[in-house]
PDB file with one MODEL, atoms N, CA, C and O in Angstrom:
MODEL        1
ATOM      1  N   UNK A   1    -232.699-160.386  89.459  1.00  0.00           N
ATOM      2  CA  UNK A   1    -232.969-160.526  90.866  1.00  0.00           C
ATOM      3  C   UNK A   1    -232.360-159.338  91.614  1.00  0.00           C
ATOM      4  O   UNK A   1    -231.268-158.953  91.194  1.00  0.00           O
ATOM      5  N   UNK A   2    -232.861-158.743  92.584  1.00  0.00           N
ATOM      6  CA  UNK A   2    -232.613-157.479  93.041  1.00  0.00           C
ATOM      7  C   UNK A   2    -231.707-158.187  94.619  1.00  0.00           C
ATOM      8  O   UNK A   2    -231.929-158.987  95.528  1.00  0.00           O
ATOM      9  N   UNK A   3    -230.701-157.327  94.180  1.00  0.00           N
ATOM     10  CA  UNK A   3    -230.095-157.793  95.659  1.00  0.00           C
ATOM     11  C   UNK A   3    -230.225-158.159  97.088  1.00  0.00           C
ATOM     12  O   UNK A   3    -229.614-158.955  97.801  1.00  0.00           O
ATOM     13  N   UNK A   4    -231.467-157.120  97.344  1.00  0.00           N
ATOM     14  CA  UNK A   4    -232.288-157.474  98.483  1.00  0.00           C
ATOM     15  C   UNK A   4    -233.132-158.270  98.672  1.00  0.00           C
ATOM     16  O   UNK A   4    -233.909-158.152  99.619  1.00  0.00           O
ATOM     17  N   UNK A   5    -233.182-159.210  97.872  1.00  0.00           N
ATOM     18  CA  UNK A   5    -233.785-160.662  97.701  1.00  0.00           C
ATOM     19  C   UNK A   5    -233.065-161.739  98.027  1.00  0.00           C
ATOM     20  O   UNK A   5    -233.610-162.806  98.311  1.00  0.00           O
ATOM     21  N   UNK A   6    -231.238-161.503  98.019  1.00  0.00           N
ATOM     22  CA  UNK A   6    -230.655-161.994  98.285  1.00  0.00           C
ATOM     23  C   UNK A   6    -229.692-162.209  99.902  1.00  0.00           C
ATOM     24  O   UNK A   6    -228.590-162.708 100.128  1.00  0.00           O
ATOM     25  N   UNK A   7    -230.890-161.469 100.929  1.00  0.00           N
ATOM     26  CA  UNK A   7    -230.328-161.351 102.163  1.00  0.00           C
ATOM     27  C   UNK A   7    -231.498-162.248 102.739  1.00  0.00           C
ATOM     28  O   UNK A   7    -232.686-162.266 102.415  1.00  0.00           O
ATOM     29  N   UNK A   8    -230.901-162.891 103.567  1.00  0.00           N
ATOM     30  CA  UNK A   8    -231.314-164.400 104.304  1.00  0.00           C
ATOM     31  C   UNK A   8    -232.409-163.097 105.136  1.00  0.00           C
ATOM     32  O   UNK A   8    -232.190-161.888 105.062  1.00  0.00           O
ATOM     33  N   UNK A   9    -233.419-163.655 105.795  1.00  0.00           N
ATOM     34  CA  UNK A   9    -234.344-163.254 106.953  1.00  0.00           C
ATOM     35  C   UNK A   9    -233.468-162.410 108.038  1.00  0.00           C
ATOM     36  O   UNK A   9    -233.700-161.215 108.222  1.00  0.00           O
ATOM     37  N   UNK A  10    -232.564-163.028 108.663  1.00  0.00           N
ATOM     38  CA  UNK A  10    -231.814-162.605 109.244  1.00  0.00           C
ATOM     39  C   UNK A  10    -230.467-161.385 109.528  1.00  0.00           C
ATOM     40  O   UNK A  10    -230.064-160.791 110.528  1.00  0.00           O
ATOM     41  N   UNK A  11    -230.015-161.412 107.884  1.00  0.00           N
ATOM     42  CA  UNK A  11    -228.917-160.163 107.439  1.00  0.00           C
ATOM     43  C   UNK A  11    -230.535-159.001 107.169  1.00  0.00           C
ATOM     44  O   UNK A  11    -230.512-157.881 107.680  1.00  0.00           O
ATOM     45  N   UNK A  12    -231.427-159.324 106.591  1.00  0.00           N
ATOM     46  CA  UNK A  12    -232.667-158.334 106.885  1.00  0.00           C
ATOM     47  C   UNK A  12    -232.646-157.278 108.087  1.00  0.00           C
ATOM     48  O   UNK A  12    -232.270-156.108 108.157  1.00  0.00           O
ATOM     49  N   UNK A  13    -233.346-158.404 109.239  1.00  0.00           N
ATOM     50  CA  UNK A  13    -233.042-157.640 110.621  1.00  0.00           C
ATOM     51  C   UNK A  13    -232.071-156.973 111.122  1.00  0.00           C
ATOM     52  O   UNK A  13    -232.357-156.132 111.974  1.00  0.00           O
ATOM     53  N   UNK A  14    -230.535-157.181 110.698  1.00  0.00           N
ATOM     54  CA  UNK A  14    -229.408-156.623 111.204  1.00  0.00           C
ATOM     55  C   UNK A  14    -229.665-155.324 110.357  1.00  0.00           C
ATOM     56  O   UNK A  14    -229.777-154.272 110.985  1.00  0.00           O
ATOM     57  N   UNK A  15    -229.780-155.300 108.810  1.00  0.00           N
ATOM     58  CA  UNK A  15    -229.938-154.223 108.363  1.00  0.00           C
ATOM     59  C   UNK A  15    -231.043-153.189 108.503  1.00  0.00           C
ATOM     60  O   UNK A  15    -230.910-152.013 108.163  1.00  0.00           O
ATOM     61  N   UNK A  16    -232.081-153.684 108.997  1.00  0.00           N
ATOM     62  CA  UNK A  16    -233.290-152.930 109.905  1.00  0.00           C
ATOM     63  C   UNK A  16    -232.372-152.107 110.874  1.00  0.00           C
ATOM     64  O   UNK A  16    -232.100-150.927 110.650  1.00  0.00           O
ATOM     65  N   UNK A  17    -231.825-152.922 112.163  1.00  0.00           N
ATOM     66  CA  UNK A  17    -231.336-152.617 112.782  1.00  0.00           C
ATOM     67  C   UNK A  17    -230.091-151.210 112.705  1.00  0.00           C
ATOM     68  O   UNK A  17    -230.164-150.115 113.263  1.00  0.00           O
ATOM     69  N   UNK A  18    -229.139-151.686 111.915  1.00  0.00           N
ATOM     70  CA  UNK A  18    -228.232-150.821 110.957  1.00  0.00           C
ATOM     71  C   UNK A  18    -228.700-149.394 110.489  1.00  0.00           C
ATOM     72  O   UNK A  18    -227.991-148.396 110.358  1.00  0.00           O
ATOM     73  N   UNK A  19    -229.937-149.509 110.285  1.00  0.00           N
ATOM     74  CA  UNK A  19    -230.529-148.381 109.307  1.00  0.00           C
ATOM     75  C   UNK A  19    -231.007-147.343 110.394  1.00  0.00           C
ATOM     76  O   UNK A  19    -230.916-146.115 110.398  1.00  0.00           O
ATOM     77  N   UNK A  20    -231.503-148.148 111.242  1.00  0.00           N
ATOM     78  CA  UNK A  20    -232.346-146.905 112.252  1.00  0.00           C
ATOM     79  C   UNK A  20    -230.821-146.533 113.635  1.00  0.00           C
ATOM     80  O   UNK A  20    -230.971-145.978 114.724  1.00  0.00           O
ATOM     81  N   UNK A  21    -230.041-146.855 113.282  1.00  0.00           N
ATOM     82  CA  UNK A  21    -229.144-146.447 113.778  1.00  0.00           C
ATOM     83  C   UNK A  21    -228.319-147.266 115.024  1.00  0.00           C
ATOM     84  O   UNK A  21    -227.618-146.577 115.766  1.00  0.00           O
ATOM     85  N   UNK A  22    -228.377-148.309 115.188  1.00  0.00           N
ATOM     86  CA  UNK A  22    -228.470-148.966 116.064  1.00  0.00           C
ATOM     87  C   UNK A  22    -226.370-149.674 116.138  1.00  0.00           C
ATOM     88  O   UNK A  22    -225.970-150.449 115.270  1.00  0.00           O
ATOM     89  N   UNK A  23    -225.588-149.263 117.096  1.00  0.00           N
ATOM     90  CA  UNK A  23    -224.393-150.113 116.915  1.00  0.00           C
ATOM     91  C   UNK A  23    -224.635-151.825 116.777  1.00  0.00           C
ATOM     92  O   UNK A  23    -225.689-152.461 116.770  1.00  0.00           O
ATOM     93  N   UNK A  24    -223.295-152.259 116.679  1.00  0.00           N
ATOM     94  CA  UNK A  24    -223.740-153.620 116.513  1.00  0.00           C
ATOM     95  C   UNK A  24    -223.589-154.396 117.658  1.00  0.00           C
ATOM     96  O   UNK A  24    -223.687-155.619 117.555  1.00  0.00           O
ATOM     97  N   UNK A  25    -223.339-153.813 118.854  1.00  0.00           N
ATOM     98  CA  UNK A  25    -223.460-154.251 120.208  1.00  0.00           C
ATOM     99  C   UNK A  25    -225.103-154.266 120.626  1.00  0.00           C
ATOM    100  O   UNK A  25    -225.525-155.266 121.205  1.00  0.00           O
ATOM    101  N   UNK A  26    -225.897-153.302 120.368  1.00  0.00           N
ATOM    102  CA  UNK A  26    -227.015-153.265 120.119  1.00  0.00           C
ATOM    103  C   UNK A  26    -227.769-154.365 119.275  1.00  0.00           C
ATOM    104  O   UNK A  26    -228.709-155.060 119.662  1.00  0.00           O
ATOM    105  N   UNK A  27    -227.289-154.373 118.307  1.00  0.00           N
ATOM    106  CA  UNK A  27    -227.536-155.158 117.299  1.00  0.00           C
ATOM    107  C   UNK A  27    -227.956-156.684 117.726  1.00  0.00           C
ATOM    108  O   UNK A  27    -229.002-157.323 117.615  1.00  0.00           O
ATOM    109  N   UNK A  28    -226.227-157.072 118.449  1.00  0.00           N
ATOM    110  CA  UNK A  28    -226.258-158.558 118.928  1.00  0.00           C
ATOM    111  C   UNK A  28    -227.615-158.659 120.281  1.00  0.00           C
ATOM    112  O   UNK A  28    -228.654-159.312 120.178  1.00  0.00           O
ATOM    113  N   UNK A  29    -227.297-158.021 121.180  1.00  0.00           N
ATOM    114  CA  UNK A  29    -228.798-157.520 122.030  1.00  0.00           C
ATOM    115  C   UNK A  29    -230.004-157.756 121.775  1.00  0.00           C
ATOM    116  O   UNK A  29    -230.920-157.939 122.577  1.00  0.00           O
ATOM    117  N   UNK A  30    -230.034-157.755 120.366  1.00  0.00           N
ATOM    118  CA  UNK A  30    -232.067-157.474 120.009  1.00  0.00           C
ATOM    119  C   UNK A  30    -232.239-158.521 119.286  1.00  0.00           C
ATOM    120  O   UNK A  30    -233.383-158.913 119.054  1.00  0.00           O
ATOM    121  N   UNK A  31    -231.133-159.175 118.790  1.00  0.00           N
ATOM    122  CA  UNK A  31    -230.666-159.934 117.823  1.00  0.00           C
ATOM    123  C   UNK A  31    -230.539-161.808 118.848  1.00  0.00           C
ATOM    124  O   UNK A  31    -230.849-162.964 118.558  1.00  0.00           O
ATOM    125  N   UNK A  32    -230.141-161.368 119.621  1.00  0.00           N
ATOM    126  CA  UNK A  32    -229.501-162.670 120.440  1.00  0.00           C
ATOM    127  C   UNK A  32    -228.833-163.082 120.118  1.00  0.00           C
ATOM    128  O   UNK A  32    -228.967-164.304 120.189  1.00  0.00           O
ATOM    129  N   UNK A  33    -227.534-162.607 119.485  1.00  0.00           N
ATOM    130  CA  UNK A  33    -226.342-163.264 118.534  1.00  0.00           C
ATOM    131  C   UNK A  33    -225.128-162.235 119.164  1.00  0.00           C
ATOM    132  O   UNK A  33    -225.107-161.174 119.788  1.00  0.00           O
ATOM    133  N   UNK A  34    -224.212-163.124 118.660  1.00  0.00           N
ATOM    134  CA  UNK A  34    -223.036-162.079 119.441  1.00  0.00           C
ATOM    135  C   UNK A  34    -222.630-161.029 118.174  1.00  0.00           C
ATOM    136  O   UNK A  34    -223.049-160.874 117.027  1.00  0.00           O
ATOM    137  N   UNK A  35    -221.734-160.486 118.887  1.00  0.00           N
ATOM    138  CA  UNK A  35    -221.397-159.295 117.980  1.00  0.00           C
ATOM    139  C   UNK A  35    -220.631-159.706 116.559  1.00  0.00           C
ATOM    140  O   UNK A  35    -220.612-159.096 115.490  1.00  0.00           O
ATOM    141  N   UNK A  36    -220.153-160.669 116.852  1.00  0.00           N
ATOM    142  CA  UNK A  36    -219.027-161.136 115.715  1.00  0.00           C
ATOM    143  C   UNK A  36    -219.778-161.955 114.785  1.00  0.00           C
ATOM    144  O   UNK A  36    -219.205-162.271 113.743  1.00  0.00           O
ATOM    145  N   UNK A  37    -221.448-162.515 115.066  1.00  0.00           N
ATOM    146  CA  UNK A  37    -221.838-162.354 114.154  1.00  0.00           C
ATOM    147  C   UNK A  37    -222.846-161.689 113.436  1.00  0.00           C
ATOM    148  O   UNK A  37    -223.391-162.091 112.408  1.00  0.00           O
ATOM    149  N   UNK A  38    -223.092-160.471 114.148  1.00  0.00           N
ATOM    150  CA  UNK A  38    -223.617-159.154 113.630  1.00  0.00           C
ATOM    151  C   UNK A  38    -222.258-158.633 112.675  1.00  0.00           C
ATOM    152  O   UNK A  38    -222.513-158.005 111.648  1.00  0.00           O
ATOM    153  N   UNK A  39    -221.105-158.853 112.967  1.00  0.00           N
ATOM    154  CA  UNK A  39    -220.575-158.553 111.962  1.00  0.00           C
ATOM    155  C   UNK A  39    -219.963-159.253 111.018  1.00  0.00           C
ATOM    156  O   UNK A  39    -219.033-158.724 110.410  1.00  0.00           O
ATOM    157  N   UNK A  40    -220.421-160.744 110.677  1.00  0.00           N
ATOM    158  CA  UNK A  40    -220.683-161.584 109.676  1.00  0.00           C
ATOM    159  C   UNK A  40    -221.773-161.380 109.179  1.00  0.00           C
ATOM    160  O   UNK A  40    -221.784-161.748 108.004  1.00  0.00           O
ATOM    161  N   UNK A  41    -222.993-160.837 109.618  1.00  0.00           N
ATOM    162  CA  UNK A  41    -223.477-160.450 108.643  1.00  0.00           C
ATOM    163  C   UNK A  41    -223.733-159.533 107.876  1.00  0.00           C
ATOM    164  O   UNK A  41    -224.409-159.605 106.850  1.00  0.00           O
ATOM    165  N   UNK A  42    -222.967-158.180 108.533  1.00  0.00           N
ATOM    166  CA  UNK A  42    -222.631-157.106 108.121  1.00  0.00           C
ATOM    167  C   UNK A  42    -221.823-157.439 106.199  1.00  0.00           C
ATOM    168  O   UNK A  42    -222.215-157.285 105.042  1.00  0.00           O
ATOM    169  N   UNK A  43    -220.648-157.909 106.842  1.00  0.00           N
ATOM    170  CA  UNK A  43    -219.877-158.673 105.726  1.00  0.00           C
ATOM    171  C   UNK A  43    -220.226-159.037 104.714  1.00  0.00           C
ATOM    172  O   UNK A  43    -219.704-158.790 103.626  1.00  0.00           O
ATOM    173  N   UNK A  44    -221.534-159.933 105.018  1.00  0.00           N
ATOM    174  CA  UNK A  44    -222.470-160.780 103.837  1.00  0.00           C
ATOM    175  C   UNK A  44    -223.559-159.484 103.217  1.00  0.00           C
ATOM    176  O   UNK A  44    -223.852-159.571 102.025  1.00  0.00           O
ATOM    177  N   UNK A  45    -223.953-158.685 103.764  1.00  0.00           N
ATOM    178  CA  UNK A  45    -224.847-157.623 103.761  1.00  0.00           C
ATOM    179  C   UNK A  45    -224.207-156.984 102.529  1.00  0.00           C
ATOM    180  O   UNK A  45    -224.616-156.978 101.368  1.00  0.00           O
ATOM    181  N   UNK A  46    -222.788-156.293 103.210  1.00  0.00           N
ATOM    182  CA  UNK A  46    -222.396-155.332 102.116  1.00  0.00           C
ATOM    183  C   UNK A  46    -221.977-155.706 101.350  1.00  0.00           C
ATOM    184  O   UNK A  46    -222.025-155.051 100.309  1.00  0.00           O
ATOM    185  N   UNK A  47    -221.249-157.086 101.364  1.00  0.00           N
ATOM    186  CA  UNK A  47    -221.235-157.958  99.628  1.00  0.00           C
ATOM    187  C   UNK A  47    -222.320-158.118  98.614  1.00  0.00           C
ATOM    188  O   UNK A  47    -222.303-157.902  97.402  1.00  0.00           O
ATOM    189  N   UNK A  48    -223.232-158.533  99.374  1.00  0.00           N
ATOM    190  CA  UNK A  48    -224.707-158.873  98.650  1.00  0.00           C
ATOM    191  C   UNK A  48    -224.864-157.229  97.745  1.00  0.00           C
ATOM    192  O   UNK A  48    -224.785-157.155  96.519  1.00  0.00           O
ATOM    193  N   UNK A  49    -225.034-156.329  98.430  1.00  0.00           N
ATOM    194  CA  UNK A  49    -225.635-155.289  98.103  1.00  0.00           C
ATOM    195  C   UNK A  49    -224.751-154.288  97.587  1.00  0.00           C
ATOM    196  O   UNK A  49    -225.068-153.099  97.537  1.00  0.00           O
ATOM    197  N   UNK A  50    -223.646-154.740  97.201  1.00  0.00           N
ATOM    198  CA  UNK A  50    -222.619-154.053  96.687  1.00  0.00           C
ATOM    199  C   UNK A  50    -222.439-152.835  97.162  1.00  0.00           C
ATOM    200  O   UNK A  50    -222.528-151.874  96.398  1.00  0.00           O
ATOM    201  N   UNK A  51    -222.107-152.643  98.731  1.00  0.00           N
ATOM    202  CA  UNK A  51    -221.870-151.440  99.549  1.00  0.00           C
ATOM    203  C   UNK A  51    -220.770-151.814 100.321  1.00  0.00           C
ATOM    204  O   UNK A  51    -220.392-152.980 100.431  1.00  0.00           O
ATOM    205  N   UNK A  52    -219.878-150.172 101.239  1.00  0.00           N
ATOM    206  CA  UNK A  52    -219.059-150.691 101.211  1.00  0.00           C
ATOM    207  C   UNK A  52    -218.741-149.847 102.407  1.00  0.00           C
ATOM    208  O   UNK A  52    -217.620-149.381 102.611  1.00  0.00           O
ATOM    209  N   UNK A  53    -220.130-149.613 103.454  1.00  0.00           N
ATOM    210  CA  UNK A  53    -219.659-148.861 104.229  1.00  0.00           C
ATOM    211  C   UNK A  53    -221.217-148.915 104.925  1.00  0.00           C
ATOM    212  O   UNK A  53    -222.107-149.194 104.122  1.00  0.00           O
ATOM    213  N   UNK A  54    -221.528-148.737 105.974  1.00  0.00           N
ATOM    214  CA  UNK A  54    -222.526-148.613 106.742  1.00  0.00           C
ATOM    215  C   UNK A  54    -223.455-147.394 106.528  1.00  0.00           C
ATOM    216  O   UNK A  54    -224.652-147.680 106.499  1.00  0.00           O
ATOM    217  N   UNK A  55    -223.143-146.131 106.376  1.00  0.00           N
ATOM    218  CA  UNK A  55    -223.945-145.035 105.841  1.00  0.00           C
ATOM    219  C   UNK A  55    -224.705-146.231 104.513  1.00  0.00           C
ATOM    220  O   UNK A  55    -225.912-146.458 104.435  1.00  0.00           O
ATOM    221  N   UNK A  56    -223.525-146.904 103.502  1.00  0.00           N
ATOM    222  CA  UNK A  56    -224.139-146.610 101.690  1.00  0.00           C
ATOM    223  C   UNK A  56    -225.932-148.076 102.341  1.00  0.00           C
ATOM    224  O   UNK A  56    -227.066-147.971 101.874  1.00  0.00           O
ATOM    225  N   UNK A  57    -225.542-149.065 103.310  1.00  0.00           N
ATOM    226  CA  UNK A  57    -226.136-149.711 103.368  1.00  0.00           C
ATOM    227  C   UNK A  57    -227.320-149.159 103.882  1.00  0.00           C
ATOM    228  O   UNK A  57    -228.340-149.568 103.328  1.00  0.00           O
ATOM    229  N   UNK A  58    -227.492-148.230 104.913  1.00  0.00           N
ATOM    230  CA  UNK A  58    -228.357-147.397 105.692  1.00  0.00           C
ATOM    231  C   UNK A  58    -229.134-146.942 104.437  1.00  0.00           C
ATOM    232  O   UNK A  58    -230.255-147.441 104.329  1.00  0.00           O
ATOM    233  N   UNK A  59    -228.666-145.917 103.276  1.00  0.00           N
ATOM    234  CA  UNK A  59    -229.416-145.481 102.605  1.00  0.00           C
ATOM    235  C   UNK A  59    -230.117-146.533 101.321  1.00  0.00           C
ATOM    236  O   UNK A  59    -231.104-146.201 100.666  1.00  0.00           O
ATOM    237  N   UNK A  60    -229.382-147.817 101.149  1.00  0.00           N
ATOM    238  CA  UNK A  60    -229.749-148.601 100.451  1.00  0.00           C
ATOM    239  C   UNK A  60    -231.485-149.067 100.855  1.00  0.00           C
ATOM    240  O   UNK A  60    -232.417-149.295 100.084  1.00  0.00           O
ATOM    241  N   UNK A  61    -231.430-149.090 102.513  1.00  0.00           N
ATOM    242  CA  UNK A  61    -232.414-149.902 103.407  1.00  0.00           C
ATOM    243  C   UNK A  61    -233.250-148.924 102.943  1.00  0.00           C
ATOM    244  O   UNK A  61    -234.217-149.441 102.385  1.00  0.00           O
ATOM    245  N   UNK A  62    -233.300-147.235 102.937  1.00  0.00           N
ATOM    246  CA  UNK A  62    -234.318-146.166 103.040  1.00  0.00           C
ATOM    247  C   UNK A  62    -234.819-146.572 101.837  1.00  0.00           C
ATOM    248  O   UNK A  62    -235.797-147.317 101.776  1.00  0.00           O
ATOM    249  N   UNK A  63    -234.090-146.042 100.604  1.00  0.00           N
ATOM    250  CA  UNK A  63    -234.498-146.966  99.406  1.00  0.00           C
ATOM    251  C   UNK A  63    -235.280-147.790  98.767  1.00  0.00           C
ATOM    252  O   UNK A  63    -236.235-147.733  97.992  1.00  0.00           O
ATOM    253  N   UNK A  64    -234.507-148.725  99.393  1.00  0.00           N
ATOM    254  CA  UNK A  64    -236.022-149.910  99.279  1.00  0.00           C
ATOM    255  C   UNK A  64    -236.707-150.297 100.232  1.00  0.00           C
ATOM    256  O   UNK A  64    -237.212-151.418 100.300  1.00  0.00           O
ATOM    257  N   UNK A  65    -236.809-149.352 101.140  1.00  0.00           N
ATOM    258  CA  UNK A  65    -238.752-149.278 101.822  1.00  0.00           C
ATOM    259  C   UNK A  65    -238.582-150.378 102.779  1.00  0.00           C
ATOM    260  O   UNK A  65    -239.588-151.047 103.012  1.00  0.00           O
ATOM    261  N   UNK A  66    -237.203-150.764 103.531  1.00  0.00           N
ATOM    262  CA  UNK A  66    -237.253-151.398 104.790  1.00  0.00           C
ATOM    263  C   UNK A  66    -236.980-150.694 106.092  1.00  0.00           C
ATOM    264  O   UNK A  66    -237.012-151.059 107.268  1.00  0.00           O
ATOM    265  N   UNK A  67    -236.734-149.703 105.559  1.00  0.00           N
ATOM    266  CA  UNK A  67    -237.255-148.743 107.039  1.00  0.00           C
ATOM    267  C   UNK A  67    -238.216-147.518 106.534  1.00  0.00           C
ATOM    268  O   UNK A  67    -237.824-147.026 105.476  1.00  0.00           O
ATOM    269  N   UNK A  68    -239.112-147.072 106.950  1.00  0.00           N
ATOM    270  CA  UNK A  68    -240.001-146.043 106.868  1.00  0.00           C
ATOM    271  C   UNK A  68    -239.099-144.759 107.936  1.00  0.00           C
ATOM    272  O   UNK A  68    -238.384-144.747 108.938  1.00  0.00           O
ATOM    273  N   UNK A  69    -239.498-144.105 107.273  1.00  0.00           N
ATOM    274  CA  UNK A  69    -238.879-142.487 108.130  1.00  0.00           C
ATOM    275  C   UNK A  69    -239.565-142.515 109.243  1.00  0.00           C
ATOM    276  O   UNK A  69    -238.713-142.238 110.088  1.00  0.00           O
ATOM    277  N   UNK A  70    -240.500-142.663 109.754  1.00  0.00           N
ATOM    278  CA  UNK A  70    -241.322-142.614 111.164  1.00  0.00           C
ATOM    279  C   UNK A  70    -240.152-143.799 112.035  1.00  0.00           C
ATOM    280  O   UNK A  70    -239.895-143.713 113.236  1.00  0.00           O
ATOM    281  N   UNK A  71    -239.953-144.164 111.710  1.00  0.00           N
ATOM    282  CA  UNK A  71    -238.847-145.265 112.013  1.00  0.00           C
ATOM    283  C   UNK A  71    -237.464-144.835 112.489  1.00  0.00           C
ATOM    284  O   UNK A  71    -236.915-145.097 113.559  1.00  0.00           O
ATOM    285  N   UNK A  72    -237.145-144.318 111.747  1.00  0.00           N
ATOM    286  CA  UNK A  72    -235.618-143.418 111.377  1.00  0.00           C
ATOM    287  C   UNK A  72    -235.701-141.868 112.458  1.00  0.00           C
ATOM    288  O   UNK A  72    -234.632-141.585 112.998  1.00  0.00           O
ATOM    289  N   UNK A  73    -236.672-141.108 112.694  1.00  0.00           N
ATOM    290  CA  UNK A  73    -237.257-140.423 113.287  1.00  0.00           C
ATOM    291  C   UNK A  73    -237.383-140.083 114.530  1.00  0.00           C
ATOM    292  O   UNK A  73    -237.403-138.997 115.110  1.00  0.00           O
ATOM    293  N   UNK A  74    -237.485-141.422 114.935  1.00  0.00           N
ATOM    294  CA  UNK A  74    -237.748-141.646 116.171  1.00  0.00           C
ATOM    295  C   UNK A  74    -236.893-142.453 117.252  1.00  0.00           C
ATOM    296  O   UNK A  74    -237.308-142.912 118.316  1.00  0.00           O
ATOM    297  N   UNK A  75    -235.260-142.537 116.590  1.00  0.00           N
ATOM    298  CA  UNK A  75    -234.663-143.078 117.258  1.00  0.00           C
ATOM    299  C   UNK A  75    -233.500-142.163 117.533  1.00  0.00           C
ATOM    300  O   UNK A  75    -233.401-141.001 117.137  1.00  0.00           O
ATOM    301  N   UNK A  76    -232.871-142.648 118.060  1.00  0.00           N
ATOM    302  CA  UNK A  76    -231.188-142.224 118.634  1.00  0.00           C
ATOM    303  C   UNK A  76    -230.442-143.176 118.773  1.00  0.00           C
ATOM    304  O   UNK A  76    -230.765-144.315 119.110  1.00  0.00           O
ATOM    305  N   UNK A  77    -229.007-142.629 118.434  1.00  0.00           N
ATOM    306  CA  UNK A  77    -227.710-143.491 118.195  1.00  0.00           C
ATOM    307  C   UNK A  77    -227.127-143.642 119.535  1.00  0.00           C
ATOM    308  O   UNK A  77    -226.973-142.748 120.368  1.00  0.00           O
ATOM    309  N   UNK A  78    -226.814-144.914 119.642  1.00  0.00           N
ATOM    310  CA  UNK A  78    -225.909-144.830 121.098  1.00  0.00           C
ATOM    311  C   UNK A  78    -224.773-144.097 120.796  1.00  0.00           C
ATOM    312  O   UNK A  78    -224.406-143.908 119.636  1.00  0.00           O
ATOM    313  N   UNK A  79    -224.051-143.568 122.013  1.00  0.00           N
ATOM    314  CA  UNK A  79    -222.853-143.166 121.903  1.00  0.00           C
ATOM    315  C   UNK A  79    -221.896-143.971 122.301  1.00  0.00           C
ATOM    316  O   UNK A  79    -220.719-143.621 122.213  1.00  0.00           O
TER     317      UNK A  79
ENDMDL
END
């Protein structure tokens, strides 16, 4: 079973989110969840996927084809 089979619907979207660059104040925003648990599922994310840092998860997402570069491309990081 591939790890990314093992993220609920929801740790999905955060890591969508995550990937195209998005803080997790942002996150909770688009999300409708507060921040603390954008970063519960951060937590559950990088356990699942045996990462151990927000870049390794970002490139995990490119990887396996849950974000497309037109995607990635076209955004900007808050400051």
């Amino acid at each position: 079973m591939k790890p990314i089979s093992q993220l609920t619907e929801q740790e999905r979207a955060v890591l969508v989110l995550l990937a195209v660059g998005q803080r997790n104040a942002r996150i909770a925003a688009e999300l409708c969840i507060s921040i603390r648990t954008v970063e519960n599922h951060l937590y559950h994310i990088f356990h699942k996927l045996g990462v151990s840092s927000r870049i390794e998860a970002t490139l995990y997402a490119l990887r396996n084809d849950l974000v497309s570069n037109s995607e990635m491309s076209g955004t900007t990081q808050d400051l």
